[in-house]
Each structure stands twice: as structure tokens, then as C-alpha cells.
FIDREN-193540 format. One record per atom (N, C-alpha, C): residue number from 1; atom name; x, y, z. Coordinates in nm, 2 decimals, always signed. Last residue first. Example, Ala and Ser with C-alpha at 12.3 -4.5 7.8 and 13.67 -1.06 7.14 Angstrom:
2
+-----+------+--------+--------+--------+
!   n ! atom !   east !  north !     up !
+-----+------+--------+--------+--------+
!   2 !    N !  +1.28 !  -0.22 !  +0.71 !
!   2 !   CA !  +1.37 !  -0.11 !  +0.71 !
!   2 !    C !  +1.29 !  +0.00 !  +0.79 !
!   1 !    N !  +1.32 !  -0.57 !  +0.78 !
!   1 !   CA !  +1.23 !  -0.45 !  +0.78 !
!   1 !    C !  +1.32 !  -0.33 !  +0.78 !
+-----+------+--------+--------+--------+
//
This chain:
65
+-----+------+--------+--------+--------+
!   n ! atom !   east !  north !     up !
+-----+------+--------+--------+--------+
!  65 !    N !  -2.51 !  -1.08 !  +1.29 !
!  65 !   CA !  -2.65 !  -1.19 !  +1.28 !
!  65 !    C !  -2.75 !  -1.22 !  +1.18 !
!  64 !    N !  -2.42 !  -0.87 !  +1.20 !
!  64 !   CA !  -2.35 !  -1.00 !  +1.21 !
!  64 !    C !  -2.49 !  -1.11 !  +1.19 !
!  63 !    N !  -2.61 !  -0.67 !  +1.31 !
!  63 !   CA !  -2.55 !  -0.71 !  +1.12 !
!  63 !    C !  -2.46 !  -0.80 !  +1.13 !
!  62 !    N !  -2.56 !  -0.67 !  +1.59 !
!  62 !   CA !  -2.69 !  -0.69 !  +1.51 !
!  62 !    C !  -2.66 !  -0.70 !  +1.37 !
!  61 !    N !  -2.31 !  -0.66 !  +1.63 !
!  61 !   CA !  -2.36 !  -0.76 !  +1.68 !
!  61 !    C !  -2.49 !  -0.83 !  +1.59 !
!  60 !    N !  -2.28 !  -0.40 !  +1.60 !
!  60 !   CA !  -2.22 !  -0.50 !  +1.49 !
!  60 !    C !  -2.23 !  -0.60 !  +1.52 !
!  59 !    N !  -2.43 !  -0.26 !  +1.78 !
!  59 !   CA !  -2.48 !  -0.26 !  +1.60 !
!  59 !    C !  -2.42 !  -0.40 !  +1.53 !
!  58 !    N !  -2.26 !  -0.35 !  +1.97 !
!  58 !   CA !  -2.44 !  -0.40 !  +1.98 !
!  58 !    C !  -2.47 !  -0.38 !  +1.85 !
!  57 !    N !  -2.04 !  -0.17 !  +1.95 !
!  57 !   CA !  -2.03 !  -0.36 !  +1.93 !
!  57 !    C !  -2.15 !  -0.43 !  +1.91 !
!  56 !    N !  -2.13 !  +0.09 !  +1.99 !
!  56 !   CA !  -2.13 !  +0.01 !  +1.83 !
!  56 !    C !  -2.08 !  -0.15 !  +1.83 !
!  55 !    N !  -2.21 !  +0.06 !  +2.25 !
!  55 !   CA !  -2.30 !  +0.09 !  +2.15 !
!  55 !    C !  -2.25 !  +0.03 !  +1.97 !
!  54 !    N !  -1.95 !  +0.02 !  +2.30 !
!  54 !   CA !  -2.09 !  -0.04 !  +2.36 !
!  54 !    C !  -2.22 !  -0.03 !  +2.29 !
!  53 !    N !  -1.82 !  +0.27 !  +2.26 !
!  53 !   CA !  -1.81 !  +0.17 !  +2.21 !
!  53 !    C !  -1.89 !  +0.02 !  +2.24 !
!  52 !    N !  -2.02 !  +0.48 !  +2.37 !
!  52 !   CA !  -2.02 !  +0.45 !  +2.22 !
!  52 !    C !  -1.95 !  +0.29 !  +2.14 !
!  51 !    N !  -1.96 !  +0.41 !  +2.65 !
!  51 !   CA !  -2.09 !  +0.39 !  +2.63 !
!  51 !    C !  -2.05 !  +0.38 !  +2.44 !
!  50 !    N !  -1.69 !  +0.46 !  +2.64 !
!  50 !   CA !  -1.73 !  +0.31 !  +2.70 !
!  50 !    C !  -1.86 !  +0.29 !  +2.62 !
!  49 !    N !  -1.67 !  +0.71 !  +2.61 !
!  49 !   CA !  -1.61 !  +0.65 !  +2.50 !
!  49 !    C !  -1.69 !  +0.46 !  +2.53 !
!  48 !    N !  -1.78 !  +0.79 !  +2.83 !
!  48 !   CA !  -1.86 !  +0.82 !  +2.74 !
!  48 !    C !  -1.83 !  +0.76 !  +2.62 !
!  47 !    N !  -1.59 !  +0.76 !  +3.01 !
!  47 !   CA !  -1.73 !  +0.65 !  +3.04 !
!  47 !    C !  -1.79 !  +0.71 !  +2.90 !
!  46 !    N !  -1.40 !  +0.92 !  +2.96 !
!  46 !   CA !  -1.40 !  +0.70 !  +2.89 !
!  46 !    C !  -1.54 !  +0.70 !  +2.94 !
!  45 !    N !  -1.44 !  +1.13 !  +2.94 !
!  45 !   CA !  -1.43 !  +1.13 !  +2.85 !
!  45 !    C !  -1.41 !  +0.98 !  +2.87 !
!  44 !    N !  -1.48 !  +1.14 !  +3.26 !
!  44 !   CA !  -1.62 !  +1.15 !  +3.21 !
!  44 !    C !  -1.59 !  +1.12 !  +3.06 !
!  43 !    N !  -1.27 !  +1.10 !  +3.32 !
!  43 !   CA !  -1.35 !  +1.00 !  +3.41 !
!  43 !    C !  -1.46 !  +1.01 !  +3.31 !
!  42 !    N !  -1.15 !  +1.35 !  +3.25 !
!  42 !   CA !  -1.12 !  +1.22 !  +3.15 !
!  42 !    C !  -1.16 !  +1.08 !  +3.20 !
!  41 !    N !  -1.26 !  +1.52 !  +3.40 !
!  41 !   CA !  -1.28 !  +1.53 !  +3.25 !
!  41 !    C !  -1.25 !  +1.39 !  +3.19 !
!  40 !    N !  -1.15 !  +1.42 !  +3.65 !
!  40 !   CA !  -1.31 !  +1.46 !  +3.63 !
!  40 !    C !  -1.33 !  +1.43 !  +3.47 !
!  39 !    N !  -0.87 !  +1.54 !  +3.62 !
!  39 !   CA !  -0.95 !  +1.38 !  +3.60 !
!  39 !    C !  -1.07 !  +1.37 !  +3.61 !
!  38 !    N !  -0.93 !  +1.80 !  +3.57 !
!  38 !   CA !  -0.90 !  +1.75 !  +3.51 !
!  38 !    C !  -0.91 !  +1.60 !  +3.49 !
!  37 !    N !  -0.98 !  +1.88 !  +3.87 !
!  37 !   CA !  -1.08 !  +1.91 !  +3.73 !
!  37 !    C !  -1.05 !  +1.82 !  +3.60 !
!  36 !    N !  -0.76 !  +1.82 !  +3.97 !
!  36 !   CA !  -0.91 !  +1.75 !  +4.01 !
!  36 !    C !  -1.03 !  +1.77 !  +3.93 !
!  35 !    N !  -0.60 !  +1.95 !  +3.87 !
!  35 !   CA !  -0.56 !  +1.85 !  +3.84 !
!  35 !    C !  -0.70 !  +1.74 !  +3.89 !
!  34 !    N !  -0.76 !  +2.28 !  +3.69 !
!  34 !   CA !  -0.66 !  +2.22 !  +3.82 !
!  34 !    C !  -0.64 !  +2.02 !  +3.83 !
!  33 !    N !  -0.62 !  +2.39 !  +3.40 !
!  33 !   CA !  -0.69 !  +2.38 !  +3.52 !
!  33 !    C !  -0.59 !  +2.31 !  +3.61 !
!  32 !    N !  -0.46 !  +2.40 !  +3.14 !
!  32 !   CA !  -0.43 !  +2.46 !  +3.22 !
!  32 !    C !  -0.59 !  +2.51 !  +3.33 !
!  31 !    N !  -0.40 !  +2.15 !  +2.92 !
!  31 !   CA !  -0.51 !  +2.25 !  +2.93 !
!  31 !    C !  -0.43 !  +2.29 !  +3.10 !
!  30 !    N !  -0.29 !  +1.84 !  +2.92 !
!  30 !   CA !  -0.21 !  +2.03 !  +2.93 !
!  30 !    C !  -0.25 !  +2.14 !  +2.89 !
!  29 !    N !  -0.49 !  +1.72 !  +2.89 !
!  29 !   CA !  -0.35 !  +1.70 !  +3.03 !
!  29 !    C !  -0.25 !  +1.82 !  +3.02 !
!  28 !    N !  -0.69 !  +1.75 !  +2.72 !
!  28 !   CA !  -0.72 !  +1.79 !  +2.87 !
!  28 !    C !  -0.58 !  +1.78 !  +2.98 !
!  27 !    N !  -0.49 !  +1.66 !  +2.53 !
!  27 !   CA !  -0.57 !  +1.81 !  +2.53 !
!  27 !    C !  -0.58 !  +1.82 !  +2.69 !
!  26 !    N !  -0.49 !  +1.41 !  +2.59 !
!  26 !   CA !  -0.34 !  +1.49 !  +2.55 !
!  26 !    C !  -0.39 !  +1.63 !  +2.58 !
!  25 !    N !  -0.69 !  +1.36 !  +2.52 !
!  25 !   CA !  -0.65 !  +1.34 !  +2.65 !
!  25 !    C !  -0.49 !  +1.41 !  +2.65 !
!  24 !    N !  -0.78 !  +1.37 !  +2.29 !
!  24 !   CA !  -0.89 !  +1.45 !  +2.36 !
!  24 !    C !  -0.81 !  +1.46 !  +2.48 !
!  23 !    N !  -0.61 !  +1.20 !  +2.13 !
!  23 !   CA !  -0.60 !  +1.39 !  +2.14 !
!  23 !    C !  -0.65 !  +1.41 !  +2.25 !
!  22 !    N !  -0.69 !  +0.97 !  +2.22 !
!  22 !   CA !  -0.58 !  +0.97 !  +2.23 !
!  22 !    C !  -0.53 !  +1.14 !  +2.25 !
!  21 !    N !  -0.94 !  +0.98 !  +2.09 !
!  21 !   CA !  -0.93 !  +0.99 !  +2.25 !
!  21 !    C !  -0.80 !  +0.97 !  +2.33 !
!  20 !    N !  -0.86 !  +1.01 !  +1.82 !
!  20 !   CA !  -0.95 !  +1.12 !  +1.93 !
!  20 !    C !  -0.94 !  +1.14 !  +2.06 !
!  19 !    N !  -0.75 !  +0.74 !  +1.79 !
!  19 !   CA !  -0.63 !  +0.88 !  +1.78 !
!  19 !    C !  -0.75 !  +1.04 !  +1.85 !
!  18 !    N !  -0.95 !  +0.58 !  +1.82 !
!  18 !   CA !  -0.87 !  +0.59 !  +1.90 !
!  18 !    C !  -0.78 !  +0.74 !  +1.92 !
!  17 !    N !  -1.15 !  +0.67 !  +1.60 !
!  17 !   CA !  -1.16 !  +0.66 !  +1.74 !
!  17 !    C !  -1.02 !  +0.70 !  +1.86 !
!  16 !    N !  -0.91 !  +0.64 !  +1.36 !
!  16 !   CA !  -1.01 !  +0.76 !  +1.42 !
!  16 !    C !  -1.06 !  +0.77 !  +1.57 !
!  15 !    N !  -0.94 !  +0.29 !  +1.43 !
!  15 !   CA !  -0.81 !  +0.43 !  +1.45 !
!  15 !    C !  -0.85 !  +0.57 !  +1.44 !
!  14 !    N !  -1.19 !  +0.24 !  +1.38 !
!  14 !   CA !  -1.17 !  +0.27 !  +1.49 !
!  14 !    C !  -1.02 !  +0.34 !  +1.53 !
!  13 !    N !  -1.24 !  +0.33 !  +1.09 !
!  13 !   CA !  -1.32 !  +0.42 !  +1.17 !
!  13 !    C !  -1.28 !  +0.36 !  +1.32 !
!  12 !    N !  -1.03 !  +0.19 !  +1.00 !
!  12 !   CA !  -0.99 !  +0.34 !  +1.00 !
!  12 !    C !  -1.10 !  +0.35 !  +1.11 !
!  11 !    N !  -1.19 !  -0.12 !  +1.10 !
!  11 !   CA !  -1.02 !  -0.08 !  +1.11 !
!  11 !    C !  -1.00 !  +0.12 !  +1.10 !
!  10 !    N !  -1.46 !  -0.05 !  +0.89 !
!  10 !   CA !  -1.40 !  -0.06 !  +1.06 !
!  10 !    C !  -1.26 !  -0.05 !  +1.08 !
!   9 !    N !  -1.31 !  -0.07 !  +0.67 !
!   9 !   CA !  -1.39 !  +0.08 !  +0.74 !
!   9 !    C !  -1.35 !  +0.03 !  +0.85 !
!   8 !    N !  -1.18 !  -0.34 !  +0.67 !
!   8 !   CA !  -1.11 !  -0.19 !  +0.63 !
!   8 !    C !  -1.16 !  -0.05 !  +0.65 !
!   7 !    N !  -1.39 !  -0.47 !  +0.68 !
!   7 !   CA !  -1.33 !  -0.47 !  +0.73 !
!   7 !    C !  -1.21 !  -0.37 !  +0.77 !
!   6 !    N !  -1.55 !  -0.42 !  +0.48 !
!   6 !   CA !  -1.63 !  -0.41 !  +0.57 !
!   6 !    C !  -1.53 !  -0.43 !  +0.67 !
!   5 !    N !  -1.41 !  -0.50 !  +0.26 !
!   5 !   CA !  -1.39 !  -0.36 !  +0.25 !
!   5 !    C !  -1.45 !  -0.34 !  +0.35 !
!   4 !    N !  -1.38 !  -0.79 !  +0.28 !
!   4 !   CA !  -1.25 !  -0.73 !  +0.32 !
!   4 !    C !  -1.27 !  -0.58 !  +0.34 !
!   3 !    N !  -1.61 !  -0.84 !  +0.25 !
!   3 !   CA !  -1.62 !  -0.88 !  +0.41 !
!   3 !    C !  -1.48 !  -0.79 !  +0.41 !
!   2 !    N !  -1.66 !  -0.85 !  -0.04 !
!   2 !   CA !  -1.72 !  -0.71 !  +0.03 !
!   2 !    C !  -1.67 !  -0.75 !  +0.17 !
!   1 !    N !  -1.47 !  -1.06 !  -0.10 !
!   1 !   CA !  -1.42 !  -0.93 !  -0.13 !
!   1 !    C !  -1.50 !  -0.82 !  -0.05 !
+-----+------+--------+--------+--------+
//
């Protein structure tokens, strides 16, 4: 029973995730710059998502164990 409620945060806290970086890019694609500024933004908005999700696979690596 606790592995199903440890499973059910995860699950929301990565749909959260996703639906952010789902906005954040919706946001930057009809913000009104220029189109080279713009992929800049969302070069820099996945490497930064890359790094967090890299980071929390390493936590959940470490409470697995």
C-alpha cells in the first residue's frame, strides 16, 4: 500500500513537470521576439529540464537502493 502512494506522487509530480514544460514552450512560441532568440530559450529550457530530470532519477536511484 505505501509503494502505491509513492507511486501516485511521482505520477502527479511528473505531470506537473511535464504540463510546465509543455506551458513554458507554448509561452516562449508566442512571446513576440525574434525566432533566434527564441530557440535559444528553449535550447536552454530542456538542458535545464535534462539537468533536473537527471537529478531526480539519481535521488530515486538513491531511495531505491
Amino acid at each position: 500500500m505505501f509503494h502505491e502512494d509513492d507511486n501516485k506522487t511521482g505520477t502527479v509530480l511528473i505531470s506537473f513537470l511535464i504540463g510546465g514544460i509543455v506551458g513554458a514552450g507554448v509561452a516562449l512560441l508566442l512571446a513576440p521576439q525574434s525566432g533566434k532568440k527564441t530557440r535559444r530559450q528553449i535550447l536552454d529550457a530542456a538542458d535545464d529540464v535534462r539537468e533536473h530530470a537527471s537529478d531526480y532519477a539519481k535521488r530515486l536511484k538513491e531511495k531505491i537502493s
